[in-house]
C-alpha beads as a LAMMPS data file, in Angstrom:
LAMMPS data file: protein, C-alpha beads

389 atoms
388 bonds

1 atom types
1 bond types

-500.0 500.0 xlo xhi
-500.0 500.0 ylo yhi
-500.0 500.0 zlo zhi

Masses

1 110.0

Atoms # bond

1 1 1 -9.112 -23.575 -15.092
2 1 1 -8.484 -19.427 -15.419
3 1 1 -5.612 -18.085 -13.465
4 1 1 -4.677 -14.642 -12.948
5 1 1 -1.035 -13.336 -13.615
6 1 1 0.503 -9.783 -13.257
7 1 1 2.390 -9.051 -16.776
8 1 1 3.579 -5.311 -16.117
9 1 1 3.819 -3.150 -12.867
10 1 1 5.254 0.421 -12.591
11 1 1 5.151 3.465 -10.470
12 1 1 6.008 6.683 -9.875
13 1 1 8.470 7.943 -7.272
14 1 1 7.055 9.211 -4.044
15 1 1 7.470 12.566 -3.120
16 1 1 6.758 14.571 -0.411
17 1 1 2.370 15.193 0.561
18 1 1 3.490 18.215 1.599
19 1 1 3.521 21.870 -0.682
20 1 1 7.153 22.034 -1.374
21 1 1 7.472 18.047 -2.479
22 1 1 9.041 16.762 -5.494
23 1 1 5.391 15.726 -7.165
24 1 1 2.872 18.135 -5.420
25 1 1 2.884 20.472 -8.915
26 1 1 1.056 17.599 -9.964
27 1 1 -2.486 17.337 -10.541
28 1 1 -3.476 13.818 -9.064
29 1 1 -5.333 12.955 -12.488
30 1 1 -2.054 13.523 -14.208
31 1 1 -0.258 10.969 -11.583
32 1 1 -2.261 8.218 -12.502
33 1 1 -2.212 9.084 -15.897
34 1 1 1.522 8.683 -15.793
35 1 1 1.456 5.267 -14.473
36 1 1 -0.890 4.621 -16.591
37 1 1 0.487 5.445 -19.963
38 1 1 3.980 3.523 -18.609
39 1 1 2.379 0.486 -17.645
40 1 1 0.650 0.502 -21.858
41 1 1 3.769 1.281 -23.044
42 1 1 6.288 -1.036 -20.889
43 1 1 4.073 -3.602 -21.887
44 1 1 3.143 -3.108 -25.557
45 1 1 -0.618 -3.874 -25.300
46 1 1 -3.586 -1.882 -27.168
47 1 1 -5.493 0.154 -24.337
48 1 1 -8.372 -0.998 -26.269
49 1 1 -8.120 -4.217 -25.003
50 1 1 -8.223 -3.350 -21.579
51 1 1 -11.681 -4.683 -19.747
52 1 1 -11.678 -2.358 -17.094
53 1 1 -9.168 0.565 -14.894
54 1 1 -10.136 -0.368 -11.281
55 1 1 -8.325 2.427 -8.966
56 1 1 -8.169 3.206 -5.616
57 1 1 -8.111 6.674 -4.319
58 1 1 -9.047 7.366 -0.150
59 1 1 -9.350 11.165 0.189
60 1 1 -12.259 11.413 -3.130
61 1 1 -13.145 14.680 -2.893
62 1 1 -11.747 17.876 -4.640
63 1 1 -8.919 17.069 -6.921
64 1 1 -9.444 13.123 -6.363
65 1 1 -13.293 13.396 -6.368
66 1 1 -15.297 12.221 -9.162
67 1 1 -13.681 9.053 -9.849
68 1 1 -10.138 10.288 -10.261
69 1 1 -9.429 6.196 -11.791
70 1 1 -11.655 7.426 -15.005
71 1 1 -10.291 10.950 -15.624
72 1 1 -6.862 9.259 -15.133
73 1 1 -7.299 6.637 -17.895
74 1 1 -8.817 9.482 -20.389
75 1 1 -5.769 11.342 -19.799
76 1 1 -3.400 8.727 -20.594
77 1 1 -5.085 8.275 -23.909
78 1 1 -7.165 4.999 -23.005
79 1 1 -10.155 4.794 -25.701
80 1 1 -13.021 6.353 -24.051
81 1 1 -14.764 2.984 -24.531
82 1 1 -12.218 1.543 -21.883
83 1 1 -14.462 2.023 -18.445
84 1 1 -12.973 2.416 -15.244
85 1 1 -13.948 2.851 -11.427
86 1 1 -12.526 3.907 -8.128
87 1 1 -12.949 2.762 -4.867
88 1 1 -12.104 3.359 -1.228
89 1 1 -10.473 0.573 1.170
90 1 1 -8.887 2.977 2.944
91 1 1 -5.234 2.251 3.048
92 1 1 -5.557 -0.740 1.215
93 1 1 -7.956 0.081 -1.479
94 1 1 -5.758 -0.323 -4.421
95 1 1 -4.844 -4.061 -2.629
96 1 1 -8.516 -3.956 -2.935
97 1 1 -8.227 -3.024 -6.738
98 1 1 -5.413 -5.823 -7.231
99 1 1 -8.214 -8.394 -5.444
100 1 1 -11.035 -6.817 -7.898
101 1 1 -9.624 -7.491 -10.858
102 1 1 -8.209 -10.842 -10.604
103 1 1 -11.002 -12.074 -9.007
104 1 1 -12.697 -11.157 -12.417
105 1 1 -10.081 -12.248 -14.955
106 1 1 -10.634 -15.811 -12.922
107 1 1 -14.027 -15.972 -13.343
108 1 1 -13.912 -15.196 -16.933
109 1 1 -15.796 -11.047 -16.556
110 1 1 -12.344 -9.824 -17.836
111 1 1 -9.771 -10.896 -20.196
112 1 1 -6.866 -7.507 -19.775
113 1 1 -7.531 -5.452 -16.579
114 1 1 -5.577 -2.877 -14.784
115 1 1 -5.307 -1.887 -11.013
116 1 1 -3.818 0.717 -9.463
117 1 1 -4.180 3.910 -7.398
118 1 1 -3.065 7.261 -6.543
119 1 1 -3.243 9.699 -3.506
120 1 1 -1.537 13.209 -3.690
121 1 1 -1.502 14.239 -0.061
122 1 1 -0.146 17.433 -0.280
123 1 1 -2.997 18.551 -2.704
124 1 1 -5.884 16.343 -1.207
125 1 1 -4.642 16.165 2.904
126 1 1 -5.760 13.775 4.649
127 1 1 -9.450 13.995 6.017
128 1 1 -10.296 16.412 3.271
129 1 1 -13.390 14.292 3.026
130 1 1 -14.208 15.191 6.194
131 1 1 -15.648 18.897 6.771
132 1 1 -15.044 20.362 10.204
133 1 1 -17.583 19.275 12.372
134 1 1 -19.329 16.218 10.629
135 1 1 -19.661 13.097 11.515
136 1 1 -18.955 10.815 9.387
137 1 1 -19.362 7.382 11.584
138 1 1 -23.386 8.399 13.273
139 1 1 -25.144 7.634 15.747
140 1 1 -24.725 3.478 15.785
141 1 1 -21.221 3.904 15.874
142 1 1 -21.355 6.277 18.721
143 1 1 -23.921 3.508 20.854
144 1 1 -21.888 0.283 19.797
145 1 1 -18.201 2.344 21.247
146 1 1 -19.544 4.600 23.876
147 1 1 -16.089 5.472 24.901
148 1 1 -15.523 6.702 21.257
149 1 1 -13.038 5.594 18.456
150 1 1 -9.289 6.746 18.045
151 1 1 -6.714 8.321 15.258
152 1 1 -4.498 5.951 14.073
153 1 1 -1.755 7.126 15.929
154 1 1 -3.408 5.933 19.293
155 1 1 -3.850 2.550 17.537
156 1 1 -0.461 2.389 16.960
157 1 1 0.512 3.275 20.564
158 1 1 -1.564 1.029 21.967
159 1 1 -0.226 -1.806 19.645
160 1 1 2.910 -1.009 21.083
161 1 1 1.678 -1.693 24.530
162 1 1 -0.118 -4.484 23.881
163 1 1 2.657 -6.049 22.187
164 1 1 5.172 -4.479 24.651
165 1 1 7.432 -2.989 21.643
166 1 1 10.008 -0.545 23.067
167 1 1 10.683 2.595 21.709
168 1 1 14.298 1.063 20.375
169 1 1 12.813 -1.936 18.765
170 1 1 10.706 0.484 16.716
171 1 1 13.418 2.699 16.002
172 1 1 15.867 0.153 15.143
173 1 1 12.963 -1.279 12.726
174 1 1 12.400 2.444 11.127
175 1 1 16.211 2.781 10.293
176 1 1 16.569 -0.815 8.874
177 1 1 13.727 0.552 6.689
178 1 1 15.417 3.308 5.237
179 1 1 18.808 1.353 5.111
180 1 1 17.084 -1.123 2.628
181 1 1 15.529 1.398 0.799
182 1 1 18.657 3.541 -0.325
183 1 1 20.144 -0.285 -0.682
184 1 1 17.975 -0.817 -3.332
185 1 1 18.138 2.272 -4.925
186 1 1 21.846 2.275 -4.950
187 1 1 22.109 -0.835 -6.656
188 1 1 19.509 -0.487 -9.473
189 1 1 16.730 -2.422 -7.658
190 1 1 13.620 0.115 -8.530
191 1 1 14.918 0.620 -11.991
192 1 1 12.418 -1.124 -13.382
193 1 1 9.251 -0.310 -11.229
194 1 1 10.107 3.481 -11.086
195 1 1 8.426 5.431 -14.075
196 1 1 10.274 9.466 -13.761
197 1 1 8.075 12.138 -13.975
198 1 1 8.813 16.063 -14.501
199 1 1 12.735 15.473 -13.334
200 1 1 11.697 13.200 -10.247
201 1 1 13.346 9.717 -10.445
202 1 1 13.460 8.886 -7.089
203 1 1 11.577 8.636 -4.018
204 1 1 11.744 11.658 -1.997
205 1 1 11.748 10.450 1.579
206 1 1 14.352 8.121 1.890
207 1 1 17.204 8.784 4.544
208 1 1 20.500 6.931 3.710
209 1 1 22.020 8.131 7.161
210 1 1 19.039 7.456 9.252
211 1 1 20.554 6.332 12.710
212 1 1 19.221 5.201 15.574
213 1 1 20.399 7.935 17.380
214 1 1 18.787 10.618 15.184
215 1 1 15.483 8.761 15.473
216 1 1 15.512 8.982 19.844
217 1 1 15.684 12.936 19.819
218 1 1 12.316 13.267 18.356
219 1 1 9.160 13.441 20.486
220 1 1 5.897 11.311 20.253
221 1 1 3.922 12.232 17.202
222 1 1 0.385 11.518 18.768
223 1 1 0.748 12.496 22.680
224 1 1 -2.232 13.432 23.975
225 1 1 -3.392 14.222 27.854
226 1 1 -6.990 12.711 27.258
227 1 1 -5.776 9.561 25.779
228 1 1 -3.322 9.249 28.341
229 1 1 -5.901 9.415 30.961
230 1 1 -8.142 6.407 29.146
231 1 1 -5.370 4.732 27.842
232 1 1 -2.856 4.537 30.926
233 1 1 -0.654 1.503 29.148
234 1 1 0.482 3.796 26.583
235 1 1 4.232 4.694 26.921
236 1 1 4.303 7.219 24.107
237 1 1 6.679 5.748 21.953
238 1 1 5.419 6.769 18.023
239 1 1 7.304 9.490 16.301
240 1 1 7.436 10.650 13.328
241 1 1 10.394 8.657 12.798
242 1 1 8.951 5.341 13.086
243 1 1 5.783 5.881 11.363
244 1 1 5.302 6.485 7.739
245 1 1 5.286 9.954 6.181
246 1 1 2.339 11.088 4.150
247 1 1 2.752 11.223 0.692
248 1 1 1.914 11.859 -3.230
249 1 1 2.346 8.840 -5.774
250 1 1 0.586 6.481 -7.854
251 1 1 1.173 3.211 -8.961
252 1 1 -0.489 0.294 -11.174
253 1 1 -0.289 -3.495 -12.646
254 1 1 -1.637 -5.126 -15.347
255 1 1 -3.144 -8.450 -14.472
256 1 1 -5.109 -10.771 -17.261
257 1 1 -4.768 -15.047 -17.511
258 1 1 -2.173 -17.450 -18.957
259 1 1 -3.829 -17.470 -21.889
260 1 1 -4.385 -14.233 -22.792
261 1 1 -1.033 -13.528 -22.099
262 1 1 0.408 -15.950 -23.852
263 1 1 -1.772 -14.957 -26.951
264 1 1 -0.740 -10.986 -26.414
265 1 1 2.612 -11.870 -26.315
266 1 1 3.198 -10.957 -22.503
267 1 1 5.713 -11.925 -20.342
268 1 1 4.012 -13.084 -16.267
269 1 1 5.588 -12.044 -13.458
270 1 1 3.679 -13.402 -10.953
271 1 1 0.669 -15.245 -10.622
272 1 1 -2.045 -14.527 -7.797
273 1 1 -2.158 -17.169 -6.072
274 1 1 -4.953 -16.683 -2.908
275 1 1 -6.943 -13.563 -1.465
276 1 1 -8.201 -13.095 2.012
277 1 1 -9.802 -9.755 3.452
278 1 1 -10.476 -9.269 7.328
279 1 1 -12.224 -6.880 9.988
280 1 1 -10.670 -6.574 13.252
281 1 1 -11.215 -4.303 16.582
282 1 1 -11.692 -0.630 15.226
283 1 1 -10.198 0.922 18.023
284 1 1 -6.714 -0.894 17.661
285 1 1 -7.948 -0.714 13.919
286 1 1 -4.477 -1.795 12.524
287 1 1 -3.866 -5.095 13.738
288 1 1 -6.126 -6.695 11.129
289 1 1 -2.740 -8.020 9.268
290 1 1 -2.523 -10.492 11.631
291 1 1 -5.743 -12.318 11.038
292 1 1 -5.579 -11.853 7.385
293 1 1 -2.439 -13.339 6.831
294 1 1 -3.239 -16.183 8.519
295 1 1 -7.034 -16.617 6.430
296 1 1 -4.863 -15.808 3.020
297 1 1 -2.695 -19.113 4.286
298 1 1 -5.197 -21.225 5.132
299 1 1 -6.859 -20.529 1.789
300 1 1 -3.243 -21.292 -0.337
301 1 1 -2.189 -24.080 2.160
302 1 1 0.588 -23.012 2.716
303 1 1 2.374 -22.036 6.031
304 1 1 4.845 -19.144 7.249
305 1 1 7.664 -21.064 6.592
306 1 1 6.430 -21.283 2.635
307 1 1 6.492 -17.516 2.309
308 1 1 10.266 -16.262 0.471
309 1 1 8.630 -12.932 0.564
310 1 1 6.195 -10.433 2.496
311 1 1 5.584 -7.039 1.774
312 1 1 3.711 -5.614 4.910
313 1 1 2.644 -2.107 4.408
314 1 1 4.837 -0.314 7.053
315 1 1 2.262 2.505 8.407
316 1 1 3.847 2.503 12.094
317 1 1 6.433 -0.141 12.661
318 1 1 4.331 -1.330 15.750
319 1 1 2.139 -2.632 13.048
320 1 1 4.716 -4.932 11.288
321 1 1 7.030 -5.653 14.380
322 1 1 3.313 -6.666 16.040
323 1 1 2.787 -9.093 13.247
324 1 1 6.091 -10.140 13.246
325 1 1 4.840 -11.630 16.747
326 1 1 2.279 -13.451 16.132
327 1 1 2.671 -15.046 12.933
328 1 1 6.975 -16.227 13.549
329 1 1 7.748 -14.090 9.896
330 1 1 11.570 -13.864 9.405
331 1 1 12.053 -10.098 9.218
332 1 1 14.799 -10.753 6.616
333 1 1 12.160 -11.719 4.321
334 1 1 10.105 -8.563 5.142
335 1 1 9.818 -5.228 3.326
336 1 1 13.734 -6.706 1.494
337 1 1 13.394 -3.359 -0.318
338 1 1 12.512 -1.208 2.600
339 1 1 8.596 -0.027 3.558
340 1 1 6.762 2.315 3.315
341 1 1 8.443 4.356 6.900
342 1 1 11.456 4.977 4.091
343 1 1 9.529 5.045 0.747
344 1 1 6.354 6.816 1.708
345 1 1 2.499 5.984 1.936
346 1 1 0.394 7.706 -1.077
347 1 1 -2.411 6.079 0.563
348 1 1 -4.857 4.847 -2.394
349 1 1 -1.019 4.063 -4.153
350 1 1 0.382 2.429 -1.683
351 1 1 -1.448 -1.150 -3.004
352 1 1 -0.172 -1.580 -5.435
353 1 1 2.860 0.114 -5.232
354 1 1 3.661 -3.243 -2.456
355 1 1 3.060 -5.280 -5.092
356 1 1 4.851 -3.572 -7.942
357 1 1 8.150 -3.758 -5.505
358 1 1 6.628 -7.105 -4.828
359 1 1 6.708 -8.844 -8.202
360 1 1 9.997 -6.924 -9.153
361 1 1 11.742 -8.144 -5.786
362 1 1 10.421 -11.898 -6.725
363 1 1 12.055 -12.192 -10.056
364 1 1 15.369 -10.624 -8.962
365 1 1 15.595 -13.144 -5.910
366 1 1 13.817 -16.073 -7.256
367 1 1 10.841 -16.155 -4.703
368 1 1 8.661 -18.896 -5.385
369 1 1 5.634 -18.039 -3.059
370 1 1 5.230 -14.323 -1.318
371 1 1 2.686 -12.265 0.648
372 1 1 1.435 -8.965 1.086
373 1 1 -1.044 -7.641 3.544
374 1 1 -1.991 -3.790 4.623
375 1 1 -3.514 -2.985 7.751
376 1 1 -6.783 -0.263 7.300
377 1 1 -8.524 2.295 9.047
378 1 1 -12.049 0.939 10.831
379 1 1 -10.209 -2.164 11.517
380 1 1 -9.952 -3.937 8.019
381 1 1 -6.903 -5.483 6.209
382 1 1 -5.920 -7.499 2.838
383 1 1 -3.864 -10.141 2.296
384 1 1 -3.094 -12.133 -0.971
385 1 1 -0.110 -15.031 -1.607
386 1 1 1.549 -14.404 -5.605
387 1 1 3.630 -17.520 -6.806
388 1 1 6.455 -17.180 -9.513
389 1 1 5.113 -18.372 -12.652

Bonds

1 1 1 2
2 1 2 3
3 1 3 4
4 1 4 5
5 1 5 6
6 1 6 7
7 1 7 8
8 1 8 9
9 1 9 10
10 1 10 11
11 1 11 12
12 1 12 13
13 1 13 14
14 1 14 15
15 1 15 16
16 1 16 17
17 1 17 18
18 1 18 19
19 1 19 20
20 1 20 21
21 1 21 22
22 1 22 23
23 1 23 24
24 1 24 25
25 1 25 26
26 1 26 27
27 1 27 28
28 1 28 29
29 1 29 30
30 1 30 31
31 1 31 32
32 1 32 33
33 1 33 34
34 1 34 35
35 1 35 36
36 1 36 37
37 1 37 38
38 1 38 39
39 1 39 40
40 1 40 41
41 1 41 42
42 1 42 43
43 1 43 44
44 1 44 45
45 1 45 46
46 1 46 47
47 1 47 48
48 1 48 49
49 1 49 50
50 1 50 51
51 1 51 52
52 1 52 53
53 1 53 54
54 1 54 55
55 1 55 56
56 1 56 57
57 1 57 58
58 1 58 59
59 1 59 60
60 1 60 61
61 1 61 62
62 1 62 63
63 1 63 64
64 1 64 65
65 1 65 66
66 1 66 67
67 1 67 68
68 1 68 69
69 1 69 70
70 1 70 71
71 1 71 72
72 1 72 73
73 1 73 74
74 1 74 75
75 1 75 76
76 1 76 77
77 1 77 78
78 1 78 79
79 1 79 80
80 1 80 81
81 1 81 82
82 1 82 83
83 1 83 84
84 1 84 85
85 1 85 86
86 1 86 87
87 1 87 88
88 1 88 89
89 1 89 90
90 1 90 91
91 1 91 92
92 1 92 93
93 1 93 94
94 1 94 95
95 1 95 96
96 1 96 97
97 1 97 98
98 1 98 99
99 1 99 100
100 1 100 101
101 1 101 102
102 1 102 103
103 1 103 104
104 1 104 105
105 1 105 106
106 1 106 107
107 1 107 108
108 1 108 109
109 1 109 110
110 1 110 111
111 1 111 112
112 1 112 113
113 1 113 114
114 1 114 115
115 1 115 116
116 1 116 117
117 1 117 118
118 1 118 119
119 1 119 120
120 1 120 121
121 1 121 122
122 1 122 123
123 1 123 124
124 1 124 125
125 1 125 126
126 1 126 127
127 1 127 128
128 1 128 129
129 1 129 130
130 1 130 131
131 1 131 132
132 1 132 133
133 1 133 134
134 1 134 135
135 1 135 136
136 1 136 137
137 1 137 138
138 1 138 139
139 1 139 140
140 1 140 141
141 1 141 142
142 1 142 143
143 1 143 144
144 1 144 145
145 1 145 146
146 1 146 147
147 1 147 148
148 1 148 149
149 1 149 150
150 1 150 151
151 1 151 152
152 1 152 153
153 1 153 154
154 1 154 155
155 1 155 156
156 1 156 157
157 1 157 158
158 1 158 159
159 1 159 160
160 1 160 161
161 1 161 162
162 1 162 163
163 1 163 164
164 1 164 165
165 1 165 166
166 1 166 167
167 1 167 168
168 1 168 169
169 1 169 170
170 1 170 171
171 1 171 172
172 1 172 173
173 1 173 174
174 1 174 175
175 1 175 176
176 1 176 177
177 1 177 178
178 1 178 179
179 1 179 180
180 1 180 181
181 1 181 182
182 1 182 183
183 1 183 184
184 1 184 185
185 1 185 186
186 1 186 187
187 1 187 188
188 1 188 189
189 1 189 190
190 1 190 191
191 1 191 192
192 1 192 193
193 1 193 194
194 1 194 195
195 1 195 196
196 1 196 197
197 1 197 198
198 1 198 199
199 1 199 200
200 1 200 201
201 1 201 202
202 1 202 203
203 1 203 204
204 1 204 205
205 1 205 206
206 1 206 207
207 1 207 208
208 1 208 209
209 1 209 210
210 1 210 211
211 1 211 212
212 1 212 213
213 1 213 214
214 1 214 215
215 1 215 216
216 1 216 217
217 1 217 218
218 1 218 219
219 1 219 220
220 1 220 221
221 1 221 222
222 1 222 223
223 1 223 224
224 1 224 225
225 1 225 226
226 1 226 227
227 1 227 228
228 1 228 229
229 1 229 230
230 1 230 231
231 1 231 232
232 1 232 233
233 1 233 234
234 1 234 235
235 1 235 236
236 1 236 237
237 1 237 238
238 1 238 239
239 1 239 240
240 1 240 241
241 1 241 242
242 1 242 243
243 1 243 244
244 1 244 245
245 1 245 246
246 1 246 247
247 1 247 248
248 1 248 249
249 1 249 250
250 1 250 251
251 1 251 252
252 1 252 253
253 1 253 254
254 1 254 255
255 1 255 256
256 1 256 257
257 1 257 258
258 1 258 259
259 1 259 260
260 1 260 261
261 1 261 262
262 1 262 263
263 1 263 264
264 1 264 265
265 1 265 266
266 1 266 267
267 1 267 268
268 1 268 269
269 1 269 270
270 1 270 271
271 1 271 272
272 1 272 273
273 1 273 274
274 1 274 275
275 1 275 276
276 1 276 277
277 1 277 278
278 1 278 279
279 1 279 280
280 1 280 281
281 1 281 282
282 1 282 283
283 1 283 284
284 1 284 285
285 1 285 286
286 1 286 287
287 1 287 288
288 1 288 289
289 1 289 290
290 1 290 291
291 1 291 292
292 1 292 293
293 1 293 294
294 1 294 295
295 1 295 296
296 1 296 297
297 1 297 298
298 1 298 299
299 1 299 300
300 1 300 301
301 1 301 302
302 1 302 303
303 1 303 304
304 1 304 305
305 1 305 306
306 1 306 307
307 1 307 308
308 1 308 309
309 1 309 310
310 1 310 311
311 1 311 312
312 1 312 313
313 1 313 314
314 1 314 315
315 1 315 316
316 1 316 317
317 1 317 318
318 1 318 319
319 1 319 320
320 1 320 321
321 1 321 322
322 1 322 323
323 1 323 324
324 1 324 325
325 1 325 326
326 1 326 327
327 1 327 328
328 1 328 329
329 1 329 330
330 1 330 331
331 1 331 332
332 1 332 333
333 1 333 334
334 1 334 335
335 1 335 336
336 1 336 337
337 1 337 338
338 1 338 339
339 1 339 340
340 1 340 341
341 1 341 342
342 1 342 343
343 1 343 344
344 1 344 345
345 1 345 346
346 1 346 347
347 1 347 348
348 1 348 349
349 1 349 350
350 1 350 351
351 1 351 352
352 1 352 353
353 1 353 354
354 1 354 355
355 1 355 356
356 1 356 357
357 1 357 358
358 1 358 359
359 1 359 360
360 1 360 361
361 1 361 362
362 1 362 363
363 1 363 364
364 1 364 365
365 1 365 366
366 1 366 367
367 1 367 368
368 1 368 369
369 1 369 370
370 1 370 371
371 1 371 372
372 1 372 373
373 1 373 374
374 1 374 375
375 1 375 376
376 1 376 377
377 1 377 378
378 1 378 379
379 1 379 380
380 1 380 381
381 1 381 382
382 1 382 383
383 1 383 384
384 1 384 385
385 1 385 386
386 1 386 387
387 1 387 388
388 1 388 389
């Protein structure tokens, strides 16, 4: 029987989505290009070989429209007979990626595959794809939820309040975040993920003296006086503090089978073990982790308890502490290398950039099974087990 294993996984820093960040001189093409020329070259393998470049991007239009993935792989240097595709999960379309193209190295449609993603937020912004005054969810959406959907950051709040998550707990959650993140850096734990690029060798939005007395003086991020009349329960308790920036990165893995590794010479890292994908209520839209992670176990047989390792893609920290909840996770085993509130959120990266700090995190603490799940706009989320091979 075909397995799937991740040989090689590598990505850039993460700067700032904003004008002035580290990466935002950089055309998005070129970001993926970089990760994918280090991921051929860390791993020694002929592009030619390569079956397929599945990528996810979110915001596809301008810079990231015409499927970036494809542009990206010419630039590298890929053979131009070496196809490739990008598509849009939202948040977790490179996850999505990761699922794609195991699912075909198992069933035998590809022997050497990459996935991987990129989002440069301070070229592309975030609802780019949007133009001012379209719609783009019509008129079916607008009869099924008469009372109309929400931003994120409502979904978040009312997480909070569902959950009853106080405004410390998140903060407290946010800092421990960032605290694990300059860990890591500090003691050589992205080394080998982190590809530099132009000068920039490490992420840009990590804050080594976060505290949770920085994090009370700012004021919610997503207050809003007609929300607050609908949504009474909300205590306004998201910041900008304990959310996750917006950012420009990229990030990919090479996946192919046993075999084929072991003929190519490559070295596994992980093996995917079990995939799940979910749809939950659009209107709390991010609580989709919850249900997936409990389909993903079902379908590994495992339990909780199993799990050395989760990655859970840290877009507000409602959304993990939330999880955290329901499904009894030791938060010691979550996010070991800090989230995405310290690293950042390229959001068509951000997939596989879990799973790159993933796999890396598994070998260096001798994880035997771990997890990673993203929550997604619309009320969707992945999940997917690795073992150590």
């Amino acid at each position: 029987m075909r397995d799937a294993v991740i040989v090689e996984a590598v990505r850039t820093p993460i700067g700032k989505g904003k004008p002035n960040g580290s990466l935002a001189h950089v055309h998005p093409v070129e970001l993926l290009a970089h990760t994918l020329r280090s991921l051929v070259e860390r791993s020694g393998v002929d592009p030619a070989l390569i079956d397929d470049v599945i990528g996810g991007t979110v915001d596809q239009v301008g810079e990231q429209a015409m499927n970036t993935t494809r542009y990206a792989a010419l630039s590298a240097g890929f053979p131009e007979t070496v196809p490739a595709t990008t598509v849009d999960r939202q948040c977790g379309s490179s996850q999505q990626a990761v699922h794609f193209a195991a699912q075909g190295v198992l069933s035998g449609a590809y022997d050497l595959v990459v996935a991987c993603g990129v989002e440069s937020m301070s070229r592309v912004p975030m609802w780019s794809n949007v133009p001012p005054g379209k719609d783009p969810f019509g008129p079916g959406i607008a009869a099924r939820y008469p009372d109309g959907l929400v931003p994120q950051g409502i979904s978040a709040e009312l997480i909070a309040a569902k959950w009853s998550l106080t405004r410390e707990e998140m903060d407290a959650f946010a800092v421990s975040s960032h605290h694990r993140a300059a860990a890591a850096w500090d003691n050589g734990l992205f080394d080998a993920e982190v590809a530099p690029l132009d000068g920039v060798s490490r992420d840009e939005c990590v804050r080594p003296g976060s505290a949770p007395e920085i994090l009370a003086g700012l004021k919610p991020a997503y207050h809003d006086p007609v929300f607050a009349e609908r949504f009474p329960q909300i205590e306004w308790n998201v910041t900008a503090g304990n959310a996750s920036p917006i950012n420009d990165g990229a990030s990919a893995v090479l996946i192919t089978s046993s075999e084929t590794a072991a003929r190519l010479g490559l070295r596994p890292l992980a093996r995917l073990h079990s995939f799940a994908v979910t749809g939950s209520d659009p209107v709390l839209m991010l609580t989709g982790v919850i249900p997936a992670t409990e389909k993903v176990l079902r379908r590994a047989n495992l339990s909780i308890d199993d799990i050395d390792l989760f990655e859970v893609n840290e877009a507000f920290a409602s959304v993990v502490l939330a999880w955290r909840q329901e499904t009894g996770a030791d938060l010691d085993k979550v996010n070991v290398h800090g989230g995405a509130i310290a690293l950042g959120h390229p959001l068509g990266a951000s997939g596989t950039r879990l799973t790159t700090t993933l796999v890396h995190a598994m070998r260096e603490r001798g994880a035997r099974y771990a997890l990673q799940t993203m929550c997604e706009a619309g009320g969707l989320a992945n999940a997917m087990v690795l073992e150590a091979v």
